[in-house]
C-alpha positions as CSV (number, residue, x, y, z in Angstrom):
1,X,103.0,93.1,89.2
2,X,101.3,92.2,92.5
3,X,97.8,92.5,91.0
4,X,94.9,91.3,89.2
5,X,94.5,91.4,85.2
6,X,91.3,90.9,83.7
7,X,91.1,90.0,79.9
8,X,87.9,90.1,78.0
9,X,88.0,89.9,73.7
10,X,85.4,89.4,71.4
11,X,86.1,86.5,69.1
12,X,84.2,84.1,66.8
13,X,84.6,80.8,69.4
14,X,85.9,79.9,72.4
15,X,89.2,78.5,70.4
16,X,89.9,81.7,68.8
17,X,89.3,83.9,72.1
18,X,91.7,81.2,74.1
19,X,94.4,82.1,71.6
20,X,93.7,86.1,72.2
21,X,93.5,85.3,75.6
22,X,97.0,83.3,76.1
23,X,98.7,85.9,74.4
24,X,97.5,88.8,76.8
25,X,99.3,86.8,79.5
26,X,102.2,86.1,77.1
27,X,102.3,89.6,76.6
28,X,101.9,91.1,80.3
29,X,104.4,88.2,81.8
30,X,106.9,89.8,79.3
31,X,106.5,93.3,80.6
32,X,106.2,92.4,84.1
33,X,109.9,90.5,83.5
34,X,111.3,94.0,82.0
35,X,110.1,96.4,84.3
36,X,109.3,94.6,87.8
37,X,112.0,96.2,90.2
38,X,111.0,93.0,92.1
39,X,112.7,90.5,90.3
40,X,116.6,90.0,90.5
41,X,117.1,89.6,86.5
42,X,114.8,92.6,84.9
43,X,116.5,95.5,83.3
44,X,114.9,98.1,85.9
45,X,116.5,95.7,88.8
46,X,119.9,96.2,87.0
47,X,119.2,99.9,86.9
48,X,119.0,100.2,90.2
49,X,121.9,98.7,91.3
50,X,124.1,100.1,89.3
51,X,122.9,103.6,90.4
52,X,125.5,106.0,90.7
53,X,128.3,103.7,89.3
54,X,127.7,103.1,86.0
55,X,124.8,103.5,82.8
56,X,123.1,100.3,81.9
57,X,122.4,99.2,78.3
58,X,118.7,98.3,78.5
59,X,115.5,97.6,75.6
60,X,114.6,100.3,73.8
61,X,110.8,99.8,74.7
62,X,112.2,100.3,78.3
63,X,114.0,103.4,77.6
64,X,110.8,105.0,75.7
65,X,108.9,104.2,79.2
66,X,111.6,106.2,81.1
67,X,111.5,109.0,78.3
68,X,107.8,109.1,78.8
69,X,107.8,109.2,82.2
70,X,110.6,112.1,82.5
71,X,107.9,113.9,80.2
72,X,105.0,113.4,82.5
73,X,107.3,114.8,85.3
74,X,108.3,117.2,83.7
75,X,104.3,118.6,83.0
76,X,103.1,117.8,87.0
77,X,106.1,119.5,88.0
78,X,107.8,116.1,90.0
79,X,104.7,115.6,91.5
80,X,104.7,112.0,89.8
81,X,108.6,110.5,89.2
82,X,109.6,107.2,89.2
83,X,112.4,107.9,91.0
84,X,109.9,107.6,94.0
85,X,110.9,104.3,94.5
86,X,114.2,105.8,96.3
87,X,112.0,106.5,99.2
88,X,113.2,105.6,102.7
89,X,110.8,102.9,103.7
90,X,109.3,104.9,106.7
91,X,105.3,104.7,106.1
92,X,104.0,101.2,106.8
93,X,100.7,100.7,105.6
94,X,100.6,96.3,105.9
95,X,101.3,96.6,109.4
96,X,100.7,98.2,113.0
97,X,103.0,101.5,113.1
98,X,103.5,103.1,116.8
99,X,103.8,106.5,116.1
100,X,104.4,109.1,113.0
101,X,108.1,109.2,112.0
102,X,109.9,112.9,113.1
103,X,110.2,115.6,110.5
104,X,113.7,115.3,109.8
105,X,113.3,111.8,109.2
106,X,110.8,112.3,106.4
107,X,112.3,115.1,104.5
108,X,115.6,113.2,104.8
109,X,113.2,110.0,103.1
110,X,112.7,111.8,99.6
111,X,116.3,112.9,99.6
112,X,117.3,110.9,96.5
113,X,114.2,111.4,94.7
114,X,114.7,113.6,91.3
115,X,114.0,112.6,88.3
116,X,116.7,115.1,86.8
117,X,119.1,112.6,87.7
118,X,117.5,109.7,85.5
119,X,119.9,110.5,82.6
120,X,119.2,108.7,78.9
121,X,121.1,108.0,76.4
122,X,119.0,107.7,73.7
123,X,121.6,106.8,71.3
124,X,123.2,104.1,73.4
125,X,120.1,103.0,75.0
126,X,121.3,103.4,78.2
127,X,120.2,104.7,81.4
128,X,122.1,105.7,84.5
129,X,120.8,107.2,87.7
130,X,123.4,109.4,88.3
131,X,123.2,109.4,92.6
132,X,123.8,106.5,94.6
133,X,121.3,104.8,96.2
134,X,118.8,105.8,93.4
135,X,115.9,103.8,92.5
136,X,113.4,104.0,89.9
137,X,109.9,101.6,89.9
138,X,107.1,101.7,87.6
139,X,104.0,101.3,90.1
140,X,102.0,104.3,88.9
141,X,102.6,103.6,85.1
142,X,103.6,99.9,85.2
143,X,99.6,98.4,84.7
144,X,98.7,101.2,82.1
145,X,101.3,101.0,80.0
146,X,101.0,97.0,80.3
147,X,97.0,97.4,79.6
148,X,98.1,99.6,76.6
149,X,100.8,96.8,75.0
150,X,98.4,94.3,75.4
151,X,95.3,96.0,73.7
152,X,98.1,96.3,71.1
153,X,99.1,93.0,70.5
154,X,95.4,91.7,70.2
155,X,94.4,95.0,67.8
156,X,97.5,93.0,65.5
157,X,96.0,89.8,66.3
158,X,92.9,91.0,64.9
159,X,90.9,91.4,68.0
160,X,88.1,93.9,66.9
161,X,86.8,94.7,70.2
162,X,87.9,94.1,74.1
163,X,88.7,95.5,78.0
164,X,91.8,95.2,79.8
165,X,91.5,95.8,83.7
166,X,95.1,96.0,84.9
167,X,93.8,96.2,88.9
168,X,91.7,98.9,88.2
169,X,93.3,100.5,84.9
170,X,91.0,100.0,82.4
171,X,91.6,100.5,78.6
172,X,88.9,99.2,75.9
173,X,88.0,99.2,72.0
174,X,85.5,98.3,69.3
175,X,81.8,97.8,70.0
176,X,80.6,95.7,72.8
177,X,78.7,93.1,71.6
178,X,76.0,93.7,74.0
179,X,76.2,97.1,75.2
180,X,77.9,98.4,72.3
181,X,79.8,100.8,74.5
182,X,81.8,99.1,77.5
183,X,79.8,100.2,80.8
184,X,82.4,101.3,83.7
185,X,81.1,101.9,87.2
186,X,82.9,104.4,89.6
187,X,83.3,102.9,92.9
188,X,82.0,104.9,96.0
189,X,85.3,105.5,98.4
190,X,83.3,104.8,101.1
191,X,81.6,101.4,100.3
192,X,83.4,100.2,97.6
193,X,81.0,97.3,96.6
194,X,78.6,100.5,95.8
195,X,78.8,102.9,92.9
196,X,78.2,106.5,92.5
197,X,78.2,106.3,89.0
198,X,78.6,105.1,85.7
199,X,80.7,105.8,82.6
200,X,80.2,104.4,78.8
201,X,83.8,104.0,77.5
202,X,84.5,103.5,73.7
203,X,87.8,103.6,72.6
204,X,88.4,105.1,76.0
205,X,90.7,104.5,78.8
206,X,89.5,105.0,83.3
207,X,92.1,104.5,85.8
208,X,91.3,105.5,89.2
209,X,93.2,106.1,92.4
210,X,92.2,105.9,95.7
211,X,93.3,105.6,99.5
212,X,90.5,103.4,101.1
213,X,92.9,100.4,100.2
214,X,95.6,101.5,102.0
215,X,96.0,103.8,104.5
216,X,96.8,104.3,108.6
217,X,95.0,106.2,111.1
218,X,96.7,108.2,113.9
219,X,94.1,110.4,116.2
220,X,91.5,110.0,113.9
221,X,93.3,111.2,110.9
222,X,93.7,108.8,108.3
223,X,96.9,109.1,106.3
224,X,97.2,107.6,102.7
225,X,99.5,105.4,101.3
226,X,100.3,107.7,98.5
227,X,103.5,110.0,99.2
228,X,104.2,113.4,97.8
229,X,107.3,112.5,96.6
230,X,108.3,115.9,97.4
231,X,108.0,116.4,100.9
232,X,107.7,112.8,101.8
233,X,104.6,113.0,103.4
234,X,101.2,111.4,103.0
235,X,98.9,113.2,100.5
236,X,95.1,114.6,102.1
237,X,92.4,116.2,100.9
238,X,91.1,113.4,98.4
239,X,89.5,110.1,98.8
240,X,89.9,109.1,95.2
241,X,91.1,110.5,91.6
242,X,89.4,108.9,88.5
243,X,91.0,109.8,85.0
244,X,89.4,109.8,81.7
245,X,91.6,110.1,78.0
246,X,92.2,107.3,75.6
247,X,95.3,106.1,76.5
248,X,95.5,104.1,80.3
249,X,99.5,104.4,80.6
250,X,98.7,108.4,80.8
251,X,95.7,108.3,82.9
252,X,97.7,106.0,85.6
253,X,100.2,108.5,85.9
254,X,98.3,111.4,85.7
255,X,95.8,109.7,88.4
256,X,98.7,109.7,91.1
257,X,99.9,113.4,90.2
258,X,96.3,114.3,90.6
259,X,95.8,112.7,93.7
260,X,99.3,114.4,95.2
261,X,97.9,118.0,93.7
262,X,94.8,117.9,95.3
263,X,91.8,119.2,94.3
264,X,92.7,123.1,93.2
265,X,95.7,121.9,91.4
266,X,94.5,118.9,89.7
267,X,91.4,120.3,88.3
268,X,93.0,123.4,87.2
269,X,95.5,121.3,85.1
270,X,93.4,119.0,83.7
271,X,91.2,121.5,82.3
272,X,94.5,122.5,80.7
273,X,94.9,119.6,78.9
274,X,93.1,118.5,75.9
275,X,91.3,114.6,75.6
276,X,92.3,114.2,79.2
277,X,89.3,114.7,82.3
278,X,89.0,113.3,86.2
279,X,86.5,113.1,88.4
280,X,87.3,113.9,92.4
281,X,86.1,112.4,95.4
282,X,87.3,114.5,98.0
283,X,87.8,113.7,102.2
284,X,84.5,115.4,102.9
285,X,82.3,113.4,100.4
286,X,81.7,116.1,97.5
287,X,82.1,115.3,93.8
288,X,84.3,117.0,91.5
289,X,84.5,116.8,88.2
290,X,86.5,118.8,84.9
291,X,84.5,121.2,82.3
292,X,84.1,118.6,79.7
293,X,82.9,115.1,81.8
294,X,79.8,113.4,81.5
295,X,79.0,111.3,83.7
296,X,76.1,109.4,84.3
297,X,75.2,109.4,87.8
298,X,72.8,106.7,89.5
């Protein structure tokens, strides 16, 4: 998936943990071979190109993902879609870019994003994107629902206690040997090798989003590398989304609507929802947080 994972299990000896451990890769090499649009053979590469021609008779698991993700969607109001992965490539944020692309040329960008137009067939398990040139890509849910399948696997396996850290999405359960809950620090946007604070996770999922990886400056304004996949421009107003709620394939995807939102939006709908909160970092250095967080602050 382009990224890091991190694995850590409690076990009874290093034999027994390098069994949990090699089936975490196992387990994440499997999902990265279903739902990488990267790779020539997966399922979600075979989507793609058949977009607009024909539906494609795909996994179960993967059709569940794309139900889930319609849902999600459907609650942010397009503001996260997976269909984002139609986008024109016209924002480079890897290399130099001379100027900012022309209005009609970024509205015309998001054209083919919709996801209305991912149809499932739930009783064929097949899905079809129903316009041509459609793409869909799992970049915001990908590593969450991945951190989720693999703190499954090891919860069968036996695995009493652990963290995954999919790049960032983090998921635990059972007691930390040590500190009995898993400790989490929350990166400052600004100097990320600094924290602003600290979170004590059990059974608890944190995924956080953020544009001081990647972004571009053009007169002094920076733009961020993640698009509202509505208007097809960069998103402003935040420096970084973190998300709180006990399952990390939600909280990835609900990080990125967030972060598209803003801060008005975002907060008002996550104080909507129940077992979910966020903290907000926005452009001019001011914390934000939902009714019910707790965080502790250092």
């Amino acid at each position: 998936m382009g990224v890091d994972f991190e694995f850590t299990v409690v076990a009874q000896n290093k034999i027994e943990a390098d069994k949990y451990l090699d089936k975490a890769i196992e387990e994440t090499i499997r999902i990265e071979n279903l739902i990488s649009s990267w790779k020539d053979n997966s399922q979600t590469t075979k989507i793609n190109k058949n977009a607009g021609l024909k539906p494609v008779k795909v996994n179960r698991e993967l059709v569940q993902l794309i139900k889930r993700s319609k849902r999600i969607s459907e609650l942010t109001n397009g503001l996260f879609d997976i269909s984002y992965a139609s986008l024109d490539r016209i924002w480079y944020f890897d290399k130099v870019m001379p100027s900012i692309p022309d209005s009609m040329t970024i509205k015309e960008s998001v054209s083919k994003i919709n996801y209305k137009n991912i149809i499932i067939n739930e009783s064929k398990s097949t899905i079809f994107l129903s316009k041509r040139k459609m793409k869909i890509g799992f970049g915001s849910i990908g590593k969450g629902y991945t951190a989720e399948r693999v703190k499954y696997i090891l919860k069968k396996m036996g695995v009493k206690a652990g963290l995954i850290n999919a790049a960032g999405d983090i998921t635990t359960w059972g007691i930390n040997p040590i500190t009995k809950k898993w400790v989490i620090n929350i990166a400052n946007p600004d100097e990320i090798q600094n924290k602003i604070g600290k979170f004590n996770l059990l059974d608890n999922s944190v995924v956080t989003s953020g544009n001081y990886a990647k972004y571009i400056e053009f007169n002094n304004k920076r733009y961020s590398h993640i698009i509202n996949p509505k208007t097809g421009w960069p998103v402003s107003g935040l420096k970084s989304v973190t998300i709180f709620c006990k399952n990390a394939e939600l909280a990835d995807a609900i990080a990125t609507a967030v972060f598209v939102m803003g801060k008005e939006l975002g907060l008002s709908m996550i104080n909507k929802l129940k077992g979910i909160d966020c903290l907000l970092i926005t452009n001019d250095g001011k914390i934000h947080s939902s009714n019910n967080l707790k965080l502790n602050y250092n």
